[in-house]
Kinemage of the C-alpha trace (Angstrom):
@kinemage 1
@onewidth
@group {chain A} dominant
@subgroup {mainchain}
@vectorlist {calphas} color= white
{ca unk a 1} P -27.041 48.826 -33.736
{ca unk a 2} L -29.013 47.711 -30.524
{ca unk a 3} L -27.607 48.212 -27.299
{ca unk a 4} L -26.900 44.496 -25.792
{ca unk a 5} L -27.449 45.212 -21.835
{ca unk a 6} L -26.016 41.785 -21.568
{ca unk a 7} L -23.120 41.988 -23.266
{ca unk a 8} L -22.590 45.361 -21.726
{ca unk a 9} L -23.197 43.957 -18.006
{ca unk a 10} L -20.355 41.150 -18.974
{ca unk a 11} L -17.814 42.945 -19.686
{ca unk a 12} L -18.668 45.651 -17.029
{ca unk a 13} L -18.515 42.808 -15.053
{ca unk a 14} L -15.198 41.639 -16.516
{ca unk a 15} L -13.728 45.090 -15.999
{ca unk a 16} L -14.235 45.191 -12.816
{ca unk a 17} L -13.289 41.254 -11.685
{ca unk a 18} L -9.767 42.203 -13.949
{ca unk a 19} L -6.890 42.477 -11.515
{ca unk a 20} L -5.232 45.209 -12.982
{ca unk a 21} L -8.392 47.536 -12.316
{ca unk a 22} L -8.446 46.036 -9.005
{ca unk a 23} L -4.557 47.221 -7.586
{ca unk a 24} L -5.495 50.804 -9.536
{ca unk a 25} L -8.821 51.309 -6.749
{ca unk a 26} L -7.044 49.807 -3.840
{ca unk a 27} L -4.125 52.303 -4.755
{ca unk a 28} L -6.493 55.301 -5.586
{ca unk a 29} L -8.266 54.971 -2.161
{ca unk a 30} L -4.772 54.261 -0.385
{ca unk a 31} L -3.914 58.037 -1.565
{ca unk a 32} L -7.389 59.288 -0.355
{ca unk a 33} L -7.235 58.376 2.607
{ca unk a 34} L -3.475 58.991 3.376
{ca unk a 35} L -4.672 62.430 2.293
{ca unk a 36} L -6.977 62.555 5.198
{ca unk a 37} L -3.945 61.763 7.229
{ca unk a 38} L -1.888 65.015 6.004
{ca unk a 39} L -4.967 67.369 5.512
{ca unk a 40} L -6.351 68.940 8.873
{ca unk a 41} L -9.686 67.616 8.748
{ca unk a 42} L -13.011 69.705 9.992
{ca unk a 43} L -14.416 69.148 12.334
{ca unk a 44} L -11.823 67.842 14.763
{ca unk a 45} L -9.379 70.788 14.080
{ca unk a 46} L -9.877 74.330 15.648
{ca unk a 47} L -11.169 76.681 12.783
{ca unk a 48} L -8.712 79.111 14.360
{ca unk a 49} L -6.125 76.520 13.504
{ca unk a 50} L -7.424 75.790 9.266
{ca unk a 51} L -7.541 78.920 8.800
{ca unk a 52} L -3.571 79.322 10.215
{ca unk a 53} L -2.664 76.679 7.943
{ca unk a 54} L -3.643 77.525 4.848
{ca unk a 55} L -4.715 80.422 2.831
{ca unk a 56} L -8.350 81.224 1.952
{ca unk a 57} L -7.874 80.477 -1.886
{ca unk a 58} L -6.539 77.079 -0.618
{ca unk a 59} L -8.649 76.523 1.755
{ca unk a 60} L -11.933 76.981 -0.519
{ca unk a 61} L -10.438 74.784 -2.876
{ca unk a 62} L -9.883 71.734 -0.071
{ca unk a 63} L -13.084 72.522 1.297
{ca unk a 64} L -14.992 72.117 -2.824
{ca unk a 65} L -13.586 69.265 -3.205
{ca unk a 66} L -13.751 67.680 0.372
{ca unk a 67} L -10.367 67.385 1.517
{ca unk a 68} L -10.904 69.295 4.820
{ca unk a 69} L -13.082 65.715 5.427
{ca unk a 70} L -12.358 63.334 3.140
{ca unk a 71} L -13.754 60.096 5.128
{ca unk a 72} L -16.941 61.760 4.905
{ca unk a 73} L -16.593 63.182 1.104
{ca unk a 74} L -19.141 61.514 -1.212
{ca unk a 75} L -16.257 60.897 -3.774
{ca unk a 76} L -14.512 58.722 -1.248
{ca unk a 77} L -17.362 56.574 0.184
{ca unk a 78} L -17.974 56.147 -3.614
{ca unk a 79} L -14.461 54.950 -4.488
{ca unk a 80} L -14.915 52.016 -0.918
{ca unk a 81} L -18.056 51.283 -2.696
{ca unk a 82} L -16.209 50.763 -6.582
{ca unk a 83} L -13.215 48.535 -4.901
{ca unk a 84} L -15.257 46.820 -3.042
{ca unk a 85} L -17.968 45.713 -5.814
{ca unk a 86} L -14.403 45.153 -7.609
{ca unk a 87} L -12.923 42.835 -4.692
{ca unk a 88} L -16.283 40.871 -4.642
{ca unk a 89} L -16.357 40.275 -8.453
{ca unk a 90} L -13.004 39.313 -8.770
{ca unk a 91} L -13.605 36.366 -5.976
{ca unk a 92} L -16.560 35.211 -7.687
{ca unk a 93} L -14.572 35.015 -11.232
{ca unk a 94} L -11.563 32.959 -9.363
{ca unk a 95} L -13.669 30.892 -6.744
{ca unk a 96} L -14.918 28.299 -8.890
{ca unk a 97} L -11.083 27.120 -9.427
{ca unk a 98} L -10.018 28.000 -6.205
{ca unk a 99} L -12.428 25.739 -4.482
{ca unk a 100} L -12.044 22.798 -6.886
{ca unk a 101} L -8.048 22.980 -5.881
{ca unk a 102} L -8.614 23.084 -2.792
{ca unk a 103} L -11.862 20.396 -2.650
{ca unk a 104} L -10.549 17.959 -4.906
{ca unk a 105} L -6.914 18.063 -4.736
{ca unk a 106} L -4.743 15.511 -7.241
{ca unk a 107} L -3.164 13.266 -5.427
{ca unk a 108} L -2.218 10.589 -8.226
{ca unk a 109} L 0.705 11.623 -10.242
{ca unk a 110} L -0.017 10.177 -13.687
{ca unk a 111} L 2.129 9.425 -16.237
{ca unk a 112} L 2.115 13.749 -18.196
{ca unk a 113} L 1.952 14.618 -14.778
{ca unk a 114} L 5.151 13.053 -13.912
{ca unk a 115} L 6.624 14.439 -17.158
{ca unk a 116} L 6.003 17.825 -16.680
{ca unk a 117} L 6.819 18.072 -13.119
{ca unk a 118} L 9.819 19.831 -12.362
{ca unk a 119} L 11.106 18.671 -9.174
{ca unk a 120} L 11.124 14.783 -9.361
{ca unk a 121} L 13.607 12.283 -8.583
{ca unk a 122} L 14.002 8.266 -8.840
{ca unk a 123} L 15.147 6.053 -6.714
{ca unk a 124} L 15.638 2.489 -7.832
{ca unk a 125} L 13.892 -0.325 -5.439
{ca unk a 126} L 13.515 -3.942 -5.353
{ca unk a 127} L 10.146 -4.318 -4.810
{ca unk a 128} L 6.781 -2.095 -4.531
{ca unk a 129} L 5.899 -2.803 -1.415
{ca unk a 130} L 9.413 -1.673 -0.128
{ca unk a 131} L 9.996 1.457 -2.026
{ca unk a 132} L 5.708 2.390 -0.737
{ca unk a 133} L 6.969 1.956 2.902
{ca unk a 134} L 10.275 3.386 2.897
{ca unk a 135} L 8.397 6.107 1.596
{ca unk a 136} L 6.003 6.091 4.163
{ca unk a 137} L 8.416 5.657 7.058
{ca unk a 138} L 10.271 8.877 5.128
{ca unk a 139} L 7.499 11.358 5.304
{ca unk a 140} L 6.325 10.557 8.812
{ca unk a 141} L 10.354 11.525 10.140
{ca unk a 142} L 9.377 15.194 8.541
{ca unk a 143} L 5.613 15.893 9.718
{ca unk a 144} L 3.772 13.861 7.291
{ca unk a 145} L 1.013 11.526 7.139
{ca unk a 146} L 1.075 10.368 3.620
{ca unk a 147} L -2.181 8.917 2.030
{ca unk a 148} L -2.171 5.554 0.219
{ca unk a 149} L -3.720 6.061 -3.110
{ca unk a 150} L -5.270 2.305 -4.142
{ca unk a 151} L -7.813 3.752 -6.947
{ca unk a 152} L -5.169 3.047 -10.035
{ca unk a 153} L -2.326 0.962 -10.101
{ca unk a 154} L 0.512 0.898 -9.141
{ca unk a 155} L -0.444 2.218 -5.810
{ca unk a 156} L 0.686 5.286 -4.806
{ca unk a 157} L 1.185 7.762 -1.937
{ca unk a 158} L 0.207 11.186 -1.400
{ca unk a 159} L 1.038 14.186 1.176
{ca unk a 160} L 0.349 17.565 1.884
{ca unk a 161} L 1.125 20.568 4.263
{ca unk a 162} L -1.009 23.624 4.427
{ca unk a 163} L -3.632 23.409 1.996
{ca unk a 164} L -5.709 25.789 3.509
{ca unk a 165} L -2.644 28.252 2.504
{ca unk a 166} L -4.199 28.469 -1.215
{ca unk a 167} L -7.257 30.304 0.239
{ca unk a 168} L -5.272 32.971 2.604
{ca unk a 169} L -6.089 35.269 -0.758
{ca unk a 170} L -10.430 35.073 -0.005
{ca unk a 171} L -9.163 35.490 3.664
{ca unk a 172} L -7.321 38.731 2.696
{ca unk a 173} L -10.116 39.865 0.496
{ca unk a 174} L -12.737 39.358 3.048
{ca unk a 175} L -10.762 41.343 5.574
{ca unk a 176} L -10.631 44.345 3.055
{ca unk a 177} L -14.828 44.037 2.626
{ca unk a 178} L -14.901 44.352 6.566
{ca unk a 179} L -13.020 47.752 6.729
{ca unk a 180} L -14.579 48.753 4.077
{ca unk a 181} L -17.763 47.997 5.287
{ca unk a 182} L -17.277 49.461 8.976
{ca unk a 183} L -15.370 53.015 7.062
{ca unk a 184} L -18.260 53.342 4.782
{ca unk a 185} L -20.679 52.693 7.743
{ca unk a 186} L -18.742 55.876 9.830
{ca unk a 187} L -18.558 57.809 6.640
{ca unk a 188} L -22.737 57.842 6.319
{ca unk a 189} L -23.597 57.395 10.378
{ca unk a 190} L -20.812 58.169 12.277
{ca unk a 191} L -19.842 62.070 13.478
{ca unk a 192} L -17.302 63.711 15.124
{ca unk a 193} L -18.029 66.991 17.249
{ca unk a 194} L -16.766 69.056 20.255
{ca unk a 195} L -18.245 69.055 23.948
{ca unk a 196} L -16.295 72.124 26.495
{ca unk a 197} L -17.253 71.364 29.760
{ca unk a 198} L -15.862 73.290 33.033
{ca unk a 199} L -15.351 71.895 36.407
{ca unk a 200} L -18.849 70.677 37.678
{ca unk a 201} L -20.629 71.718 34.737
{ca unk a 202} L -23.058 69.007 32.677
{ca unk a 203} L -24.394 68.415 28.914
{ca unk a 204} L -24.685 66.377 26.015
{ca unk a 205} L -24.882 68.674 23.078
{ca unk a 206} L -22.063 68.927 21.223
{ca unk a 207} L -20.845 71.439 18.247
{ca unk a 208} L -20.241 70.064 14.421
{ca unk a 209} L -18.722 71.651 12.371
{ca unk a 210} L -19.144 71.425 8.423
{ca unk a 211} L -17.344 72.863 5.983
{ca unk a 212} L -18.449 76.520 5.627
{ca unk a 213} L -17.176 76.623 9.544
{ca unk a 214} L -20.866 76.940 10.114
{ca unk a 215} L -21.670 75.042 13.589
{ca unk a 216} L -24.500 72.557 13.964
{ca unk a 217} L -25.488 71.051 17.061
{ca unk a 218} L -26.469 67.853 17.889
{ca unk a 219} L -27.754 65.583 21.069
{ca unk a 220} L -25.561 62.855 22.425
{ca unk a 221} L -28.048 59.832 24.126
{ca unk a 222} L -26.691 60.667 27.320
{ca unk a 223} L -25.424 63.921 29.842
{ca unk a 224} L -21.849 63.746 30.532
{ca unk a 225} L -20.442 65.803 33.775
{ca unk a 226} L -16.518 67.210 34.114
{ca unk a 227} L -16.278 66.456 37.903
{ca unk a 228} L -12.643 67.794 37.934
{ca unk a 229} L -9.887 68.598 34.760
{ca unk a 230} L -6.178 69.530 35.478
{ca unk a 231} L -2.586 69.298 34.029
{ca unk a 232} L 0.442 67.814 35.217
{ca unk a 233} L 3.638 69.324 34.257
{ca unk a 234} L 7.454 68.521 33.882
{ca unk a 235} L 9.938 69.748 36.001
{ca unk a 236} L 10.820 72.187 33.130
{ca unk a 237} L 6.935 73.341 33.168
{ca unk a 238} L 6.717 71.890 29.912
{ca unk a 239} L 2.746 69.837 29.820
{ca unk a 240} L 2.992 66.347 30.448
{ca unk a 241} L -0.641 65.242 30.323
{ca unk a 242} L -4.047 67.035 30.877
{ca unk a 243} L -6.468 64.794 32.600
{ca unk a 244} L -10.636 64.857 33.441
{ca unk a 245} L -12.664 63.216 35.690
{ca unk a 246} L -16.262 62.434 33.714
{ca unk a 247} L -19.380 60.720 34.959
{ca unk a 248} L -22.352 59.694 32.220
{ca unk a 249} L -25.660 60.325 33.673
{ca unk a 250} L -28.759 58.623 32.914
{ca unk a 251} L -32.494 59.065 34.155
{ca unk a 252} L -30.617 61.134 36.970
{ca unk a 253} L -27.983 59.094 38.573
{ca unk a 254} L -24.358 58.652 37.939
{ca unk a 255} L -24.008 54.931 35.359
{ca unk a 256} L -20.199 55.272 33.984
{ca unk a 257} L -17.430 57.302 35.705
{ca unk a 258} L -13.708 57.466 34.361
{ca unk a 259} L -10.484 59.679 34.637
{ca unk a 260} L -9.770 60.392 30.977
{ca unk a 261} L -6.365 61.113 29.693
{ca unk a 262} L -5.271 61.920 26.119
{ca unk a 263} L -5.065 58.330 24.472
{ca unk a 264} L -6.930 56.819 27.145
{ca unk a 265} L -10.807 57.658 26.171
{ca unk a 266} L -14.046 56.841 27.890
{ca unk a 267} L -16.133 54.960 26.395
{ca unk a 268} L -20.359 54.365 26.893
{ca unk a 269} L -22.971 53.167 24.536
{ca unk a 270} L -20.952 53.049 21.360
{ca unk a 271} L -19.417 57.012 21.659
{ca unk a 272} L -16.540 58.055 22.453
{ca unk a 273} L -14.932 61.304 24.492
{ca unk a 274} L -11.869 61.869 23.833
{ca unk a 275} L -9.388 64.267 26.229
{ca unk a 276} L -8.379 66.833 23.382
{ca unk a 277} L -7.933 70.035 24.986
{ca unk a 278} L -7.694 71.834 28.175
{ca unk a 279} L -7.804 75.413 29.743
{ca unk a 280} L -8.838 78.269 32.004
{ca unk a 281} L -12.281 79.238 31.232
{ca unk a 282} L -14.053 82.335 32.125
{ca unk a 283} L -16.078 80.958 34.623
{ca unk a 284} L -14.698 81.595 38.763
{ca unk a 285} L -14.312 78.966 40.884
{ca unk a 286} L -12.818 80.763 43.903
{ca unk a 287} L -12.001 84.304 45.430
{ca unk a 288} L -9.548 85.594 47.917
{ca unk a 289} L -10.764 88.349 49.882
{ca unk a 290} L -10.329 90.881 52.648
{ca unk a 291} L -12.988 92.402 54.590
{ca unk a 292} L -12.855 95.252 56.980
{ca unk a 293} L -15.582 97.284 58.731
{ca unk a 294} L -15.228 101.173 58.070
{ca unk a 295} L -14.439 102.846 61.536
{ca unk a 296} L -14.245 99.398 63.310
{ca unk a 297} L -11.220 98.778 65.235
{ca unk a 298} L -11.358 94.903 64.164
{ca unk a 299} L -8.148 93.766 61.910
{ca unk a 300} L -9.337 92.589 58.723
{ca unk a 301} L -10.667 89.160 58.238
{ca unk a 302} L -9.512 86.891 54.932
{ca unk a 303} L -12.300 84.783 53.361
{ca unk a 304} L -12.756 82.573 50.999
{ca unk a 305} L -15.656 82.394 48.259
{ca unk a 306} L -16.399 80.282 45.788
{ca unk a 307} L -18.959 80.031 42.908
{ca unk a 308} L -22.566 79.852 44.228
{ca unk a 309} L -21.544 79.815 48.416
{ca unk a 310} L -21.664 82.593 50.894
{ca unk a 311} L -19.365 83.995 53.668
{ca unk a 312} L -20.328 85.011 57.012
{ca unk a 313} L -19.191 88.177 58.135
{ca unk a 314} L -20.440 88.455 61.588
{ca unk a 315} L -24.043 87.329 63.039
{ca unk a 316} L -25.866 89.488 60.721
{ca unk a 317} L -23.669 89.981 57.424
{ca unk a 318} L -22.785 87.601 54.705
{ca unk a 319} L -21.131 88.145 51.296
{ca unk a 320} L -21.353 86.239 48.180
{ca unk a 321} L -20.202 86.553 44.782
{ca unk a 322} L -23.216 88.233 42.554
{ca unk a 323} L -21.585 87.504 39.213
{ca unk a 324} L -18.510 87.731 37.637
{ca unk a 325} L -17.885 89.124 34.242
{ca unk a 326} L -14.870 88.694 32.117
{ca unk a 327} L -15.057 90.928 29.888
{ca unk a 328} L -17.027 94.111 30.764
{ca unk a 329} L -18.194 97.940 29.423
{ca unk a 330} L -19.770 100.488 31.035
{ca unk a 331} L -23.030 102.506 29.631
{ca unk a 332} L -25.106 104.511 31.115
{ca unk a 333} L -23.592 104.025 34.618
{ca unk a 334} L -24.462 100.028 34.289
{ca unk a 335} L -21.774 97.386 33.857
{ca unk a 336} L -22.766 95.442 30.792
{ca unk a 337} L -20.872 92.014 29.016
{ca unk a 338} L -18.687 93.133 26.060
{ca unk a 339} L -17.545 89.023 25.455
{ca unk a 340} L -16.888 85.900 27.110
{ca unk a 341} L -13.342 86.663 26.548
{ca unk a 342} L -10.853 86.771 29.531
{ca unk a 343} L -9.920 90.717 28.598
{ca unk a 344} L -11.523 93.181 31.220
{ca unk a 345} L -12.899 91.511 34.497
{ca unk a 346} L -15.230 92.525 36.924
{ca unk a 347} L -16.739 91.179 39.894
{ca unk a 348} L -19.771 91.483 41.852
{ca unk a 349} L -20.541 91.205 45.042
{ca unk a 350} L -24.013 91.125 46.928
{ca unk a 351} L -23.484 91.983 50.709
{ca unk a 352} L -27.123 90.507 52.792
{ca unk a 353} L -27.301 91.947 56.046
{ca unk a 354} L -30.480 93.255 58.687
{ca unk a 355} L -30.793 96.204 55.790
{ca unk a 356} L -31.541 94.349 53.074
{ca unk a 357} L -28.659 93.456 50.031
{ca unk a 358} L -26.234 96.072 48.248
{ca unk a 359} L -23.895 95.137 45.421
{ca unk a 360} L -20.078 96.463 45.030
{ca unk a 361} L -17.710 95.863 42.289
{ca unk a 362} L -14.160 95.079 41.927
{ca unk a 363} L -12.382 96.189 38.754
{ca unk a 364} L -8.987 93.781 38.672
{ca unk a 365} L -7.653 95.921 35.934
{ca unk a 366} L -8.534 99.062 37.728
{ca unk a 367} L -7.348 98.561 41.668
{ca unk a 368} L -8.073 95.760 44.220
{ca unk a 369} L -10.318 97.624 46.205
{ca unk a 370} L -14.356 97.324 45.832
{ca unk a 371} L -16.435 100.633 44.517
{ca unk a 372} L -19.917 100.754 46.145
{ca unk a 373} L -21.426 101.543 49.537
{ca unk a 374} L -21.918 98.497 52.230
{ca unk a 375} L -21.111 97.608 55.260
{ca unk a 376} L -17.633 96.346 54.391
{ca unk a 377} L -15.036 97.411 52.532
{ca unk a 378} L -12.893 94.599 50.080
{ca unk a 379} L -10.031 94.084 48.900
{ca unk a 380} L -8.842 91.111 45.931
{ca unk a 381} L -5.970 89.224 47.194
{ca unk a 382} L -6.343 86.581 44.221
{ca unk a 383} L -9.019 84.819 41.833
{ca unk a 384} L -9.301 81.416 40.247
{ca unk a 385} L -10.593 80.596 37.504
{ca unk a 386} L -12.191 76.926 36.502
{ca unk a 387} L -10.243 74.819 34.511
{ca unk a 388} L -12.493 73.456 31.087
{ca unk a 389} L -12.105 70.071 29.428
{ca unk a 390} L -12.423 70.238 25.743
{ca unk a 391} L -13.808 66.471 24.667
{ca unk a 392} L -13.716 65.531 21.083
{ca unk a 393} L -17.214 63.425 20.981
{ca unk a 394} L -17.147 60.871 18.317
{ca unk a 395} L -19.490 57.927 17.434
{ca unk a 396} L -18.200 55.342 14.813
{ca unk a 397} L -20.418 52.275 14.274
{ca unk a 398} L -18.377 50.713 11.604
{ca unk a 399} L -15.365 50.389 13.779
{ca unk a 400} L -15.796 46.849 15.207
{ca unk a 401} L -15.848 46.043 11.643
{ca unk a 402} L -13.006 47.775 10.873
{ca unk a 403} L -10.879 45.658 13.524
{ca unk a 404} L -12.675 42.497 12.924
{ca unk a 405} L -10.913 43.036 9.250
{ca unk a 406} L -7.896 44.014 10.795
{ca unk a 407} L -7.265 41.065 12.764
{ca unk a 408} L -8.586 38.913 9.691
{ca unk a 409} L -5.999 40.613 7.617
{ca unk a 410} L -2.926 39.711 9.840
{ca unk a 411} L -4.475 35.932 10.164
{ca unk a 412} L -4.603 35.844 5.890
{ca unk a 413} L -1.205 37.815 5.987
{ca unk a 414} L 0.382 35.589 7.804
{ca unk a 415} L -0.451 32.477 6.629
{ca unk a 416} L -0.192 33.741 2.964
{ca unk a 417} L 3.788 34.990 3.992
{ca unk a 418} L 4.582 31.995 6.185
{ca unk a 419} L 2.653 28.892 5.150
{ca unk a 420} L 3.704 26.898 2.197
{ca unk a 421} L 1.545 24.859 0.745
{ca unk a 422} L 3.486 21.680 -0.234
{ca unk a 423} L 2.482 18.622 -2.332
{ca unk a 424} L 4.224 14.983 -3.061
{ca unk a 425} L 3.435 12.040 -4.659
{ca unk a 426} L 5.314 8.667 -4.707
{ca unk a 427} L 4.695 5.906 -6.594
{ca unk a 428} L 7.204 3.091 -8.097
{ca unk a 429} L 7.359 2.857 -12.131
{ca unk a 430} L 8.432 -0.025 -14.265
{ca unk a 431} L 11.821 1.511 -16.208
{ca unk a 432} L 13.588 -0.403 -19.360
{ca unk a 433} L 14.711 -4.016 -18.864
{ca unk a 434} L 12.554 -4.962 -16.059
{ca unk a 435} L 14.332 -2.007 -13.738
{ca unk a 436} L 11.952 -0.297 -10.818
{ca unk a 437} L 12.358 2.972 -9.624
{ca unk a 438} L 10.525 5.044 -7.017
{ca unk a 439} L 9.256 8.321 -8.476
{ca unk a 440} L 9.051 11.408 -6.003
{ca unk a 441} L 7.631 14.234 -6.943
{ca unk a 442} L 6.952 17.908 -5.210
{ca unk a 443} L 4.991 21.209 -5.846
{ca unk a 444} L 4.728 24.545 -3.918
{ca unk a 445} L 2.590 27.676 -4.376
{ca unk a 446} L 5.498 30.234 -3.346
{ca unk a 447} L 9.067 30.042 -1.394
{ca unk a 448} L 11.386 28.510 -3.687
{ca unk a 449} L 14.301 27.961 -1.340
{ca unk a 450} L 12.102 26.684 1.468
{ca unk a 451} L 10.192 24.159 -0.432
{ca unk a 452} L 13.598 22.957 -2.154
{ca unk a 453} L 15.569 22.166 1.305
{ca unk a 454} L 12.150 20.145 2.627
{ca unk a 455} L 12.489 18.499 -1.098
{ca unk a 456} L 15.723 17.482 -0.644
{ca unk a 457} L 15.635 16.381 3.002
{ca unk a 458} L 12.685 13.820 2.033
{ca unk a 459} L 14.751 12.365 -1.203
{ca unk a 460} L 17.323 11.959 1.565
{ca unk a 461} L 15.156 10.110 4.137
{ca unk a 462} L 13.371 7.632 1.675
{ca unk a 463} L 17.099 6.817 0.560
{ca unk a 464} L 18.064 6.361 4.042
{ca unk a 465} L 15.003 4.252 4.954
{ca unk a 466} L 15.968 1.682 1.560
{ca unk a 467} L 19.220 1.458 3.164
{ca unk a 468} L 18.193 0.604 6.557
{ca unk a 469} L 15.973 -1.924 5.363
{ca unk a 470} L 18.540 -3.834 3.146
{ca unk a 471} L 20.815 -4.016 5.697
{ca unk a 472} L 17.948 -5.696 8.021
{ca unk a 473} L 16.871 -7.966 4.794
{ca unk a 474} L 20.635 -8.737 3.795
{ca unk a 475} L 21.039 -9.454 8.147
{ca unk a 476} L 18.272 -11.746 8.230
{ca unk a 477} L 19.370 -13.566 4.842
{ca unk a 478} L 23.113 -14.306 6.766
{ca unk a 479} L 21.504 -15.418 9.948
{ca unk a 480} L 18.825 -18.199 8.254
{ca unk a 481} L 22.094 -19.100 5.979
{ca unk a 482} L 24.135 -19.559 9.602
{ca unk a 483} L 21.248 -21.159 11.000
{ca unk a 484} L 21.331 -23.459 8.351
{ca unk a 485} L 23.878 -24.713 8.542
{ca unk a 486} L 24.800 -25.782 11.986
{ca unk a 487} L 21.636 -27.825 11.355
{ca unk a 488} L 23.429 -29.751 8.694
{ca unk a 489} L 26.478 -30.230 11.103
């Protein structure tokens, strides 16, 4: 038997337009993602902090089969690809009839029509022309403009509210393609990394993570500069926000500046950096000395240093901080870095004076007093350390699609919830033994109860308006009888 591509492609095509397969892919990527929600996801969360959470065995296993970053996991930009070919197809099957509703609407009720309607009424009349306008005079009292239908006989009138109600569907559909569209756009372009800046320090490379915990590094379009990071507490001590002060730098000079807080990101040239962590790093920002002169008679003098600045002893002495290491070792009577870990600090100082420079250590851990031979002696009376910013760098092109279907979605949510779309027609018909009757008819497309008290409240005016107007007839008939008759007197 030959394979029929075209037969095939149909009901591929068919499969996929079906509603039922539709609701099954929305659901199925629904799950996904609220899975992204409850897994930690790489690269945003620590490694330190996976690996807490879960077990190696489990972890491998979310890691296989993408879990650990599902918004990036081929299977899931595959399933935003499948419903959306599915949303797409199933618009184009429906359209067609959709559009011819809502082009062409009927607006003359004929004669099945009126049969099979279920909400009509009739109202008997005297005349056409008085039922038509009573009619007319009805609808405008509720909102509506009814149209006079001439094209058949007997004339009729038609009214509406909300058409545009029937497409709210294509609106909510088209809303779904945009976020969609801007999640599959992040899942392909966008990233997510880390950028740990201390006080006064600059960069623009940032760390990425995959899923083996191996880092990559990539270059941001621009240099970003922590100009000052702290944290405010409670009154219990408890954290109540960290905040940093960043500056984007471009071709040299200072283009963006912003006090980040968590929640409250900075923004520039489509990335954003985001206030996700905070700490003391291992780098010093300022130390508290005391310096005295061996055999000197002078008291001892405080000073203050700080990263990369000197102190002036007297006219021809000045101290300055050499380097400091946080963690150290000692071999072969040098002082080398074990790790940038805060575990075993030492501090170096470089003492300039007429003699030329000598360098003494301080050993926190090991006294407060320097080791080495210079022309002062001192002593640690505290030590600072810079505070770092952790920024969680992420660029997202597809997100101004993402809200553009957002706010289309509550527009097509709201008027497919709250807007009715409601139909009438009027139009008198001839009844048995030369009777007239005004026919009123109504349709919805959803809210039963609603459409029903509007129904009733028009029946009710047009019956009000016949009254009124054969008490003015039946008024005028007594005053040309009165009239009348004082003429014959």
């Amino acid at each position: 038997m030959a394979f029929d591509l075209k037969k095939t492609s149909r009901k591929i095509y068919l499969k996929l337009a079906a509603v039922k397969t539709g609701v099954i892919l929305l659901i199925t990527t629904s799950v996904a993602a609220a899975l992204g929600t409850v897994v930690l996801q790489r690269p945003q969360t620590d490694p330190d902090v996976i690996h807490r959470a879960y077990s190696p065995q489990v972890l491998a296993f979310l890691d296989s089969i993408g879990l650990t970053d599902v918004y990036h996991a081929w299977w899931f930009l595959a399933l935003l690809a499948l419903v959306s070919i599915s949303i797409v197809f199933a618009s184009l099957e429906r359209w067609p009839n959709a559009w011819r509703f809502y082009a062409r609407p009927y607006k003359y009720p004929e004669s099945h029509f009126r049969a099979a309607l279920p909400h009509r009424t009739e109202i008997p009349i005297k005349n056409e022309t008085e039922g038509l306008q009573a009619a007319a005079r009805a609808l405008l009292r509720l909102g509506f403009r009814g149209e006079k239908i001439t094209s058949q006989s007997p004339n009729a009138i038609f009214a509406e509210r909300h058409r545009f109600a029937v497409m709210a569907v294509y609106v909510i559909h088209a809303s779904l393609l945009l976020i969609f569209a801007g999640g599959f756009i992040d899942g392909i372009w966008g990233y997510r990394g880390y950028l740990k800046l201390v006080e006064g320090e600059q960069g623009n490379i940032i760390e990425l993570r995959d899923r083996q915990d191996k880092v990559e590094s990539k270059t941001i379009p621009f240099i970003v500069r922590c100009d000052g990071t702290g944290q405010e507490n409670y009154a219990d001590g408890s954290p109540k926000k960290w905040w940093s002060k960043l500056a984007v730098v471009e071709n040299g000079r200072d283009v963006a500046t912003k006090e980040i807080v968590v929640n409250d990101p900075m923004v520039y040239g489509g990335i954003r950096l985001y206030q996700s962590g905070f700490g003391k790093s291992e780098n010093l920002k300022t130390l508290q000395l005391t310096a005295t002169k061996p055999g000197s008679s002078d008291p001892a003098r405080a000073i203050t240093l700080a990263t990369g600045s000197a102190a002036q002893l007297d006219p021809d002495t000045k101290v300055e901080v050499a380097q400091f290491i946080p963690d150290f070792y000692i071999q072969d009577n040098e002082v080398h870095v074990r790790s940038r870990n805060l575990n075993n600090p030492a501090i170096e100082l470089a003492v300039t004076d007429k003699a030329g420079t000598k360098k003494v250590w301080i050993f926190p851990n090991f006294g407060d007093r320097s080791q080495g031979s210079a022309a002062y002696e001192f002593q640690l009376t505290d030590a600072k350390l810079a505070n770092f910013t952790g920024l969680e760098v992420s660029f997202e092109p597809g997100q101004w699609l993402v809200w553009a279907g957002v706010v289309l979605m509550g527009a097509g949510l709201l008027v497919a919830f709250y807007m009715v779309h409601m139909r009438f027609w009027i139009v008198p018909v001839p009844k048995e033994g030369g009777k007239l009757v005004l026919w009123v008819g109504g349709a919805f497309n959803k809210n039963r109860d609603r459409f029903e008290e509007f129904y009733g409240q028009l029946i009710e005016a047009v019956r009000d308006e016949l009254k009124i107007n054969s008490s003015e007839t039946q008024s005028a008939q007594q005053e040309e009888e009165i009239l009348a008759g004082a003429a014959r007197r």
